[in-house]
C-alpha positions as CSV (number, residue, x, y, z in Angstrom):
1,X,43.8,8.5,6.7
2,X,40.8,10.6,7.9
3,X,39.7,10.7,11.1
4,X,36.9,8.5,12.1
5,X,33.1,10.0,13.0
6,X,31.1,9.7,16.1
7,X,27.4,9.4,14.7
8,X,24.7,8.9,17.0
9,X,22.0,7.5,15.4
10,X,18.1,7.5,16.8
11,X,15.0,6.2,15.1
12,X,11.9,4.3,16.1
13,X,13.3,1.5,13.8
14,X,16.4,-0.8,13.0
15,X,16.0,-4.0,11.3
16,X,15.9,-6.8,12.3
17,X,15.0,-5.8,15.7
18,X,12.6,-3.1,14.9
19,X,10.9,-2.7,11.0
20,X,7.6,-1.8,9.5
21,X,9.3,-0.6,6.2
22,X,12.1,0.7,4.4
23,X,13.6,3.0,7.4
24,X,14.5,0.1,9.7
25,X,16.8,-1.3,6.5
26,X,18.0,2.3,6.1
27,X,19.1,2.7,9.5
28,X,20.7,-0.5,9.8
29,X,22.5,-0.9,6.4
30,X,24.1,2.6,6.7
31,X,25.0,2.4,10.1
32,X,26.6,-1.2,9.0
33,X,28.7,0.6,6.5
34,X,30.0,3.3,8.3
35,X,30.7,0.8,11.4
36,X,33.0,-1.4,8.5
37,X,34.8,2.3,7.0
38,X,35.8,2.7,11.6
39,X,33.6,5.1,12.3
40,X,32.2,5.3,15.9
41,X,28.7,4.4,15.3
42,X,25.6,3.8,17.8
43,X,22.5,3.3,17.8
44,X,19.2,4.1,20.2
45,X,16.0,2.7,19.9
46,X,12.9,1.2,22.1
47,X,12.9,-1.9,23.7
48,X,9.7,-2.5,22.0
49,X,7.2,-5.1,24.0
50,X,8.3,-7.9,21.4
51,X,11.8,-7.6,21.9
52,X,11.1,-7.7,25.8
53,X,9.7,-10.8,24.9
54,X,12.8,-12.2,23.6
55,X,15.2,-11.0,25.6
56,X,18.3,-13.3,25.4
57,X,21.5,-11.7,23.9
58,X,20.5,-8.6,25.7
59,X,23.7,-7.1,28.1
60,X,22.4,-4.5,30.5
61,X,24.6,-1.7,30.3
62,X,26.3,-0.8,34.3
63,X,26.6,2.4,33.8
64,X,23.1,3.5,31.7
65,X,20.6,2.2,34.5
66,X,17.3,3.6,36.3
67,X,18.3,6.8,34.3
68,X,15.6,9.5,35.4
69,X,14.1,11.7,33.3
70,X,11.3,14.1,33.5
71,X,9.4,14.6,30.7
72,X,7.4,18.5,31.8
73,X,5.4,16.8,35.0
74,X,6.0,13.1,34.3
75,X,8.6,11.2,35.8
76,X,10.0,7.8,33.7
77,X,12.9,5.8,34.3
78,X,15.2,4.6,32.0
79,X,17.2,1.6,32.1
80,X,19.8,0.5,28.8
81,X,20.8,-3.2,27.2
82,X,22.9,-3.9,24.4
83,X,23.4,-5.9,21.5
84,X,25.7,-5.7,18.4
85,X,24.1,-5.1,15.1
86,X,24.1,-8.1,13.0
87,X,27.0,-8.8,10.8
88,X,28.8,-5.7,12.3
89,X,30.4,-3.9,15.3
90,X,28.1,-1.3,15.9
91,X,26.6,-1.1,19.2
92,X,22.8,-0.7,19.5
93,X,21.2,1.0,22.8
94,X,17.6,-0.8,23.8
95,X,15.9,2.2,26.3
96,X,13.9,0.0,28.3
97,X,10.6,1.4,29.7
98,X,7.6,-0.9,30.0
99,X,5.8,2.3,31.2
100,X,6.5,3.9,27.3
101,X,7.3,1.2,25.8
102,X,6.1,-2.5,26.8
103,X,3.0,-2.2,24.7
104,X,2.3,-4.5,21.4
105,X,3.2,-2.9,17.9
106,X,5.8,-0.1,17.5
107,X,3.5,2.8,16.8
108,X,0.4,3.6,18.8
109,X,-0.9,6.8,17.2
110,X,0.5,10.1,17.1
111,X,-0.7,11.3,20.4
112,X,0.8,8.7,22.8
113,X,3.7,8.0,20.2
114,X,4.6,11.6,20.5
115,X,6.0,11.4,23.8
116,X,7.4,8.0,23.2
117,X,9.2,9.2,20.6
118,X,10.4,12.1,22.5
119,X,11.4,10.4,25.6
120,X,13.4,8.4,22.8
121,X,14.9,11.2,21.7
122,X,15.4,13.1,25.6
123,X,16.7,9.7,26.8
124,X,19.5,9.4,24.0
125,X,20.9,12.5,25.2
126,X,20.9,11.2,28.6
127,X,22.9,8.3,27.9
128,X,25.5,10.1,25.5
129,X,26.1,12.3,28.9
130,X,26.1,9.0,31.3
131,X,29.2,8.0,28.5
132,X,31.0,10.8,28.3
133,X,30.3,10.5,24.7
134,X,30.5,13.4,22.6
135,X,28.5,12.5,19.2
136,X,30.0,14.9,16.1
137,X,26.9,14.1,14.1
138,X,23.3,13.4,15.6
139,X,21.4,11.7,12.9
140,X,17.6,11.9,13.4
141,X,15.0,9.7,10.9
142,X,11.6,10.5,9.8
143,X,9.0,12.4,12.0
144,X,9.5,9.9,15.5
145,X,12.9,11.6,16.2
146,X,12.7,15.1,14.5
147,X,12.6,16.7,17.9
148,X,16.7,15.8,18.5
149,X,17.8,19.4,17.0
150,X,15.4,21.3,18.9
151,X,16.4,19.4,22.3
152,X,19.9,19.9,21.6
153,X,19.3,23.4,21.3
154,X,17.2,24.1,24.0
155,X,17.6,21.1,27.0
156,X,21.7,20.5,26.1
157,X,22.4,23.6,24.8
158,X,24.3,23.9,28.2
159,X,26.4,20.8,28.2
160,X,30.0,21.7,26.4
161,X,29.9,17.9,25.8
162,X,27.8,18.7,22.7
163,X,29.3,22.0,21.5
164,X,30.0,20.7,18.4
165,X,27.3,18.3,17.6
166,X,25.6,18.5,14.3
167,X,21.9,17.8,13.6
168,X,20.8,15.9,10.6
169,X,17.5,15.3,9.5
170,X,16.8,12.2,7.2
171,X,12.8,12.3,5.7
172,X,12.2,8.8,4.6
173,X,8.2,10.0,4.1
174,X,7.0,13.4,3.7
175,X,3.5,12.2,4.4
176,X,3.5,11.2,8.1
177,X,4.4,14.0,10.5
178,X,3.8,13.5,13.9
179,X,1.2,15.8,14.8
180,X,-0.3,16.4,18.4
181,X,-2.2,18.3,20.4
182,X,-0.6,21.4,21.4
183,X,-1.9,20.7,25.1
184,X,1.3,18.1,25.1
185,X,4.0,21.0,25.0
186,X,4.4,20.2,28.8
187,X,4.6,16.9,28.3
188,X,7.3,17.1,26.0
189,X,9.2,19.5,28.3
190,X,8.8,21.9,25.6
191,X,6.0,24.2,27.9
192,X,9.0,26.9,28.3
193,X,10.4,26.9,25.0
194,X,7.4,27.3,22.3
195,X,8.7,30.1,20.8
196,X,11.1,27.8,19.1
197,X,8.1,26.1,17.5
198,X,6.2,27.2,14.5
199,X,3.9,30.1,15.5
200,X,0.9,29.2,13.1
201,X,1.0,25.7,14.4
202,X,0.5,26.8,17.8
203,X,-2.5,28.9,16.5
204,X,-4.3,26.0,15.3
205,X,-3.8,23.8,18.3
206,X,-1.0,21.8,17.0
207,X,2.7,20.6,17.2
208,X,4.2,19.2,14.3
209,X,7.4,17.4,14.8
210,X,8.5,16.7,11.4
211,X,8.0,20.3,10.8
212,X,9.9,21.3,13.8
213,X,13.0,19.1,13.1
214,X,13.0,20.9,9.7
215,X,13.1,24.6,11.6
216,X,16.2,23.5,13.3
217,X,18.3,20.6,11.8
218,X,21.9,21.9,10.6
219,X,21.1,19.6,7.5
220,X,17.8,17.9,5.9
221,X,18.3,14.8,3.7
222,X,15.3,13.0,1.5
223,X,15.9,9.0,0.4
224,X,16.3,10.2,-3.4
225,X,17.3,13.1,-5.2
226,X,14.0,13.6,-7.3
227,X,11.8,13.0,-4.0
228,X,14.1,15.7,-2.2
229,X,13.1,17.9,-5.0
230,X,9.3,16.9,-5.2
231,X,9.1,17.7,-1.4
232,X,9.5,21.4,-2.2
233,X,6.6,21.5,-4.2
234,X,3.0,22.2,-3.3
235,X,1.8,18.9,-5.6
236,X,3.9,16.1,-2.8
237,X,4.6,18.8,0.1
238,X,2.2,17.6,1.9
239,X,2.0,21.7,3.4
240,X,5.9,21.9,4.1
241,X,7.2,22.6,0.8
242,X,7.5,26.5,1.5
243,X,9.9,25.0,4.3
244,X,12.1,23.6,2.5
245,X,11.6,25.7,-0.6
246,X,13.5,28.4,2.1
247,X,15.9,26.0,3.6
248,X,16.6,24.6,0.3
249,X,20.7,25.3,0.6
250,X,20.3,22.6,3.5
251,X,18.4,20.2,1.8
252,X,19.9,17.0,0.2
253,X,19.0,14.0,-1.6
254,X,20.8,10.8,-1.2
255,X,19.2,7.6,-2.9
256,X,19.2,4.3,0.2
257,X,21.5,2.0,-0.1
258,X,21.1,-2.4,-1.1
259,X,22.2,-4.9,1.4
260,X,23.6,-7.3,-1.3
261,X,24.8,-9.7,1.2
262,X,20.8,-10.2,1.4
263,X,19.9,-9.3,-2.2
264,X,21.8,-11.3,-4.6
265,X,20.8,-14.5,-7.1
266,X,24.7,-15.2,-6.9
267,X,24.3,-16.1,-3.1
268,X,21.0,-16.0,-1.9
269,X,20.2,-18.6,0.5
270,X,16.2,-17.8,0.2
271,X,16.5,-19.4,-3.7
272,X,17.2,-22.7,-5.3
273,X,18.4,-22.2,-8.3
274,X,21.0,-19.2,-8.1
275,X,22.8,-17.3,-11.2
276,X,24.8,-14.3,-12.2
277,X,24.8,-11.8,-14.9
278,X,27.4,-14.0,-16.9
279,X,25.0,-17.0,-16.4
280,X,21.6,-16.9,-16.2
281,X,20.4,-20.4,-16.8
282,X,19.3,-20.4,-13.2
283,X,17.0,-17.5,-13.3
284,X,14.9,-19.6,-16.0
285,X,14.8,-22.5,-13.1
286,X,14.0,-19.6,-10.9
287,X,10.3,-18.6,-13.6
288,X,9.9,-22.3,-13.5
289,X,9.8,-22.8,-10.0
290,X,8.0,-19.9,-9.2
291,X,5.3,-20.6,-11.3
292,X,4.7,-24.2,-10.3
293,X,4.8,-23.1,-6.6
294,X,2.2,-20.8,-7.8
295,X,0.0,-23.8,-9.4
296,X,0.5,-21.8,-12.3
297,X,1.5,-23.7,-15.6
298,X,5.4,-23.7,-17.5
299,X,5.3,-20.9,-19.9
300,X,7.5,-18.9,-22.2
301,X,4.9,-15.7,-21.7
302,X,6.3,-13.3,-19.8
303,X,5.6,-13.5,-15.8
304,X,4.5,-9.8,-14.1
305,X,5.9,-9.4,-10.6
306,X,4.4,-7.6,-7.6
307,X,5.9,-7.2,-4.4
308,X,4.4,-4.1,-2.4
309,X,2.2,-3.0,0.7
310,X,-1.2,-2.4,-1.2
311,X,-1.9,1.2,-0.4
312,X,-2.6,4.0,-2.3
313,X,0.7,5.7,-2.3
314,X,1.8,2.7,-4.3
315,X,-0.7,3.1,-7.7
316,X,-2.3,0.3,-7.6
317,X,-5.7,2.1,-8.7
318,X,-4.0,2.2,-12.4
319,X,-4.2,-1.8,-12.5
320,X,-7.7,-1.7,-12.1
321,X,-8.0,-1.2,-15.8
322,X,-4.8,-1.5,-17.1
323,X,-4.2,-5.2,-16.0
324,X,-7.6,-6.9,-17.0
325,X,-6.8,-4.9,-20.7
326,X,-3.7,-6.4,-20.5
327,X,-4.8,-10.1,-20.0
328,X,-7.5,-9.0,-22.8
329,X,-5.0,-9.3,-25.4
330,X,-1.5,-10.2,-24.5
331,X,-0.6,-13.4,-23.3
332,X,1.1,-12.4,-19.9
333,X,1.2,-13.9,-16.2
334,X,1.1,-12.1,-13.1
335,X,2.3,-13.1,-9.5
336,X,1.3,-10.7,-6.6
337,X,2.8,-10.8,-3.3
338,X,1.5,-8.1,-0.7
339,X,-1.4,-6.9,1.8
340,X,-2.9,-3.7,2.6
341,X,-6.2,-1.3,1.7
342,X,-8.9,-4.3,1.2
343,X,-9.9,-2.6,-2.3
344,X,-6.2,-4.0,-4.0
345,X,-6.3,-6.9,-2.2
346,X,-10.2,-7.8,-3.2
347,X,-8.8,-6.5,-7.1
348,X,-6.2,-9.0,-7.1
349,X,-8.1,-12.2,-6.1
350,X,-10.7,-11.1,-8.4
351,X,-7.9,-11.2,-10.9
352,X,-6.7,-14.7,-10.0
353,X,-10.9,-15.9,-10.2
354,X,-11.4,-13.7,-13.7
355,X,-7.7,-15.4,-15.3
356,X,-7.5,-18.4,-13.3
357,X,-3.7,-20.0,-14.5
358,X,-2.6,-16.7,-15.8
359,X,-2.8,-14.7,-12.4
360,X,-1.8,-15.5,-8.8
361,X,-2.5,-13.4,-5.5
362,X,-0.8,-14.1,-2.2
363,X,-2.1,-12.3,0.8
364,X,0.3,-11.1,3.1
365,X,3.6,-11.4,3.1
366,X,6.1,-13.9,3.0
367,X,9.6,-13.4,2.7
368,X,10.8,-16.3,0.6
369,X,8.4,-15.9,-1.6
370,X,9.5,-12.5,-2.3
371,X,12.8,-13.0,-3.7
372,X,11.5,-15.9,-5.3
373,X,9.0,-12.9,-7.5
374,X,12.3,-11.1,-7.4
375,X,14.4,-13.7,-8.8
376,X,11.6,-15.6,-10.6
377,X,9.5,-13.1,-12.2
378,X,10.6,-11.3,-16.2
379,X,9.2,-7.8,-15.0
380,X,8.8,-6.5,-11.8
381,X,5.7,-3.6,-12.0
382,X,5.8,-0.4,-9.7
383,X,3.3,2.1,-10.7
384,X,3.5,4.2,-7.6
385,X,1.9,7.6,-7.4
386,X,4.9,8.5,-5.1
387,X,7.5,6.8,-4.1
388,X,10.6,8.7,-1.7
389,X,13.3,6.0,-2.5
390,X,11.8,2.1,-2.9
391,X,14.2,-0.7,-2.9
392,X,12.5,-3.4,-4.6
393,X,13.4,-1.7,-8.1
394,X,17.0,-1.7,-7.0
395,X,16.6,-5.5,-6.4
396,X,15.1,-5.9,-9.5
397,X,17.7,-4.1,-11.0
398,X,20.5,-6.6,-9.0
399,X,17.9,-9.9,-9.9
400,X,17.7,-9.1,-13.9
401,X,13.8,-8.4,-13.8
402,X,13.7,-4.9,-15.4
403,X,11.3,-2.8,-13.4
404,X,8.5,-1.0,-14.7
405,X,7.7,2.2,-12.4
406,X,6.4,5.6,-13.1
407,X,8.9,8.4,-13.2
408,X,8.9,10.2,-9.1
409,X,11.4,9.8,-6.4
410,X,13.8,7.4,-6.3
411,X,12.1,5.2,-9.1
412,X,13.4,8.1,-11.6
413,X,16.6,8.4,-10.1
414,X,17.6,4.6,-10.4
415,X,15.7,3.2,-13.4
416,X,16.9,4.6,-16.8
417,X,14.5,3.7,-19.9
418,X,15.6,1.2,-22.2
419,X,16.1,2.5,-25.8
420,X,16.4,-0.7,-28.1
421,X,18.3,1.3,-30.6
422,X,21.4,2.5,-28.6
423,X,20.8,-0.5,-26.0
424,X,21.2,1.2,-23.0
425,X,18.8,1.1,-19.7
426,X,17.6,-0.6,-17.2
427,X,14.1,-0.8,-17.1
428,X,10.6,0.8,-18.3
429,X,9.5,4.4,-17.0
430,X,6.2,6.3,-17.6
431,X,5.8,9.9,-17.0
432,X,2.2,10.3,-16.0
433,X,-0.2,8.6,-13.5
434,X,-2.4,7.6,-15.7
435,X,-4.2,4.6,-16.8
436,X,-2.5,5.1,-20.8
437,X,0.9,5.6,-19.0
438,X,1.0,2.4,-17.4
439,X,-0.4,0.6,-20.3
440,X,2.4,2.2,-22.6
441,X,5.0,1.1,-20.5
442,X,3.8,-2.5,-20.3
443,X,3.9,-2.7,-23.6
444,X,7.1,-1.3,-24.3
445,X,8.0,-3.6,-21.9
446,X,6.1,-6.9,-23.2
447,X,7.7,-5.9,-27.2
448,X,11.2,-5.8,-25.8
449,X,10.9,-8.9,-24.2
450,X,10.3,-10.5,-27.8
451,X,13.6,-9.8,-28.9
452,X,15.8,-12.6,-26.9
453,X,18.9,-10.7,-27.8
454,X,17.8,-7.0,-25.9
455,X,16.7,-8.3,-23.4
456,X,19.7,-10.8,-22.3
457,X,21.5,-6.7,-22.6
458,X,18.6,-5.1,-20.6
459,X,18.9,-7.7,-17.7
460,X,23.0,-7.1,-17.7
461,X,22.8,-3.4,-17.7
462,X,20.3,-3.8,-14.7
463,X,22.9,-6.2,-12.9
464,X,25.7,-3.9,-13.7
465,X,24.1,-1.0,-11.6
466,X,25.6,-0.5,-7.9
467,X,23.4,0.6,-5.5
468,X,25.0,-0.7,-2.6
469,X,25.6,0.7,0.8
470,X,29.6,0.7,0.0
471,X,28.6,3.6,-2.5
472,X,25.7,5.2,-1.1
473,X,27.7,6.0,2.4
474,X,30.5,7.9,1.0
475,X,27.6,10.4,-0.2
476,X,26.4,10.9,3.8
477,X,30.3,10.7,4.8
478,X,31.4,13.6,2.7
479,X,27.8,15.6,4.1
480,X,29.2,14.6,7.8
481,X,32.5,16.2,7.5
482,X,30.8,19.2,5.8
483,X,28.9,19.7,8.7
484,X,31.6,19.2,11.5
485,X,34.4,21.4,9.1
């Protein structure tokens, strides 16, 4: 049998204690996984102001208190509680510092969040020390943590504790950095070691972290193999493509992983009328249910679903002609879910005034409801202009409500288009992002949804799919024991 891991995992988010988006579920779920396959996992975070808040179930750890730590002229201390991740074994690490951390909201903007983020990052070292705890792999997410391989070679380079600790780098969004003013070198105890940091940055004033995590990470993995591929070009680079373009050996994609104990119309607790691939009676309860809670009439017409943050990233500027065309001459329902940029949400309950009983908007977000749209819903529409993984085609997929997404990141690598000849596929992909795209692939979508028989297959081939975290893992596994030999 191999011999367990020690993976020491940092990031400024972990559901359900800590989540804004997809990398708290990321964090979590694979962490989960690796704790169940024996491998020593933990976990370090904030003890955000709104966990403060709620404090019971928190152990304070003897050993990890009133840690100091100087971060260039500023002195913090750092005191640690403790909680088991739900449904598993894997200790999380809550770094309490009101000072850093006490505030409302988990990001403040880049400039105070960047020595937040580092003092996160400094803090975790600290307490691996304080342990005796000698992690093999040091797993880093997204721009908040991206300065762990630089401290590790630079402030612990010294410590034989981590002589063979391996950096990995996971980019969960290409777009957000973590840039600040180069004036905050000292601050991040980094004042002695700049030449480690990208020289044209410093020219311009700047630090970036993300960029600086890529410089010196023994590995860099991207939430999908197409978006680890798109992030090497200039068109979704966001000005680090000729980065990775040169560290493109170390570069990895590996799609995120599905909690199905969460996402599942066989046993989840959020609907009323459950079902499985063999039986769906109870997803046609589910359309029924969903549309009266909506105050929308019983229909046969096919019900759109939208579950999303309403931002541009997410293509919602297509809809703005595509979806009042639509209503023009099919007979079609829609059901948005979702909150964001005031321009989508103004669209969509201009949608539900213009095709009052055909379209519903909810504002905000509400977590029944959305597996409700999940379950509920015929089609579920993601026209994103880029997307580095998404997970709410891969519960589509798992709920039999083919998606409809454009063809970038991790939308291309997990929905295959349905071909009614050969019947295969899982859902309804256009290439471009444009207006005649989307509209294609709605109709494609709306035609194969007249024939009763394709569609029953459609649904099943989408259920069939596996995306869970049992799979998904073995991928970062095998990349762990690369790295340690």
């Amino acid at each position: 049998m191999p011999t367990p891991l020690r993976i020491c995992q940092v990031a400024a988010e972990v559901t359900p204690f800590a989540k804004t988006g997809g990398l708290g579920d990321v964090v979590a779920g694979l962490s989960r996984q690796l704790g169940r396959e024996g491998h020593d996992v933990r976990i370090f975070l904030p003890f955000y102001g709104h966990l403060a808040r709620q404090a019971e179930g928190y152990v304070p750890v003897s050993s990890l208190q009133r840690i100091p730590l100087w971060m260039g002229p500023r002195y913090f201390e750092i005191s640690v509680l403790t909680c088991k991740l739900p449904d598993s074994e894997v200790d999380a690490y809550f770094l309490v510092c009101p000072e850093l951390y006490a505030a409302e909201g988990i990001y403040q903007g880049d400039a105070l969040d960047g020595l937040r983020f580092a003092a996160l990052v400094r803090a975790t070292f600290e307490c691996c020390q304080r342990m005796q705890w000698a992690p093999q792999i040091l797993h880093a997410h997204d721009w908040h943590t991206a300065l762990a391989p630089l401290y590790l070679k630079t402030h612990y380079s010294w410590d034989r504790l981590f002589d063979r600790t391996r950096s990995v780098l996971t980019i969960h969004n290409q777009g957000y950095q973590g840039l600040v003013a180069r004036e905050s070198l000292e601050g991040l105890g980094l004042a002695g070691h700049a030449f480690w940091l990208d020289g044209s940055d410093l020219q311009a004033g700047l630090v970036n972290f993300l960029k600086t995590g890529m410089l010196h990470a023994d590995m860099i993995t991207a939430v999908s193999r197409t978006y680890a591929a798109e992030i090497q070009s200039a068109e979704q680079g966001f000005g680090l493509d000729w980065l990775l373009r040169a560290r493109s050996p170390r570069v990895q994609g590996i799609i995120n992983g599905v909690d199905y104990g969460t996402w599942d119309p066989v046993a989840d607790p959020h609907i009323p009328h459950p079902y499985s691939a063999r039986d769906l009676t109870g997803k046609r309860e589910m359309k029924r249910a969903l549309l009266q809670g909506a105050g929308l009439e019983d229909t046969d017409a096919p019900v759109v679903g939208i579950v999303s943050r309403l931002v541009g990233q997410k293509g919602f500027d297509l809809c703005f002609e595509a979806l009042p065309a639509l209503f023009a001459r099919r007979d079609v329902r829609l059901i948005v879910l979702g909150s964001g940029e005031s321009r989508y949400e103004d669209f969509f309950q201009w949608l539900q005034w213009r095709f009052a009983g055909r379209a519903w908007f909810y504002r905000g977000y509400n977590n029944q409801l959305s597996h409700w749209i999940e379950a509920g819903a015929d089609l579920f529409l993601m026209p994103s202009r880029y997307e580095p993984c998404g997970l709410n085609q891969l519960y589509s997929l798992r709920y039999g409500t083919p998606p409809i997404v454009r063809r970038t990141g991790g939308l291309a690598d997990t929905v295959h288009p349905w071909n009614p000849e050969t019947r295969t596929g899982t859902g309804f992909v256009f290439e471009h992002f444009t207006t005649e795209g989307l509209v294609w692939a709605l109709d494609q979508a709306l035609d194969a949804y007249a024939d009763p028989a394709g569609w029953r297959q459609l649904q099943q081939n989408g259920m069939a799919e596996d995306y869970s975290w049992e799979v998904q893992t073995a991928e970062y596994v095998e990349l762990y024991r690369r790295l340690t030999g």
